[in-house]
N, C-alpha and C positions, 0 to 999 in steps of 0.2 A: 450316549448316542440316542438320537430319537428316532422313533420308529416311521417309516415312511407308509403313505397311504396309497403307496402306486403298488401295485398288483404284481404277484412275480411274473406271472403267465397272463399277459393280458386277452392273450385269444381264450384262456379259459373261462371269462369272467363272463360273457354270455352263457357258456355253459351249465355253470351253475348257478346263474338267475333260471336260466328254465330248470333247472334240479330243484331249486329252492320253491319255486311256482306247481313242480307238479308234485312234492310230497307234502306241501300247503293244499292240495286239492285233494290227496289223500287222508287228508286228517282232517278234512272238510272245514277251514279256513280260510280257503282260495276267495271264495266272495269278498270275505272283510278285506283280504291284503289289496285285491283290484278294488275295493270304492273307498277303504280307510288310506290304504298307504299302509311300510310294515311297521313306521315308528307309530303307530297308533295299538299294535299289535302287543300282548303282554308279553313279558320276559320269560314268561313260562311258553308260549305258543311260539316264540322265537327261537327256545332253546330245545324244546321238541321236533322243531323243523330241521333242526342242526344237528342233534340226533338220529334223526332218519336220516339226516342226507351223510356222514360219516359211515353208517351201518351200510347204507346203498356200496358207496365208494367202497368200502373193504371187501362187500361182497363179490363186488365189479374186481376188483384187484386179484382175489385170491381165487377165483372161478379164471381168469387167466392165465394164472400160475399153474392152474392146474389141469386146464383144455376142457373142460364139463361147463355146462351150464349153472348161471346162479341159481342158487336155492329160494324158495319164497322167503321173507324177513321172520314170518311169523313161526319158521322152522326153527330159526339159528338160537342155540343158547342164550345169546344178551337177548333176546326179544321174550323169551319165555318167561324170563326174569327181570323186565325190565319195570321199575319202580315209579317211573312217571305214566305206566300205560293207564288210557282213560276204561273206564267201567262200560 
């Protein structure tokens, strides 16, 4: 079976274009991805941006589960330890 390119949730797919745009702004790439495009973007700056936005989404998840508010990124275990972070 091949895999289909239609979206499960199509109302979310706006949603995480702007997820995708403002944690490319936080890792100050947002310039290149608005005048390059992302396929001009390296595999590393892509899979960093996809990193932060999964970290974001879990923290959104489990800060609901649990009625308190999210923690900053720079709090949580995976980020203290995270092996792609820039210097």
């Amino acid at each position: 079976m091949s895999r289909s390119k239609k979206p499960v949730n199509p109302g979310a797919e706006n949603a995480l274009d702007r997820m995708k745009l403002e944690v490319a702004n936080e890792l100050g790439i947002s310039d290149q991805v608005r005048s390059q495009g992302w396929s001009t973007m390296t595999s590393a700056d892509c899979g960093r941006v996809g990193g932060h936005m999964v970290r974001k989404m879990i923290e959104q998840y489990e800060s609901g589960m649990s009625g308190t508010s999210a923690t900053a990124t720079s709090s949580t275990l995976t980020a203290q330890y995270d092996a792609n972070k820039q210097p």
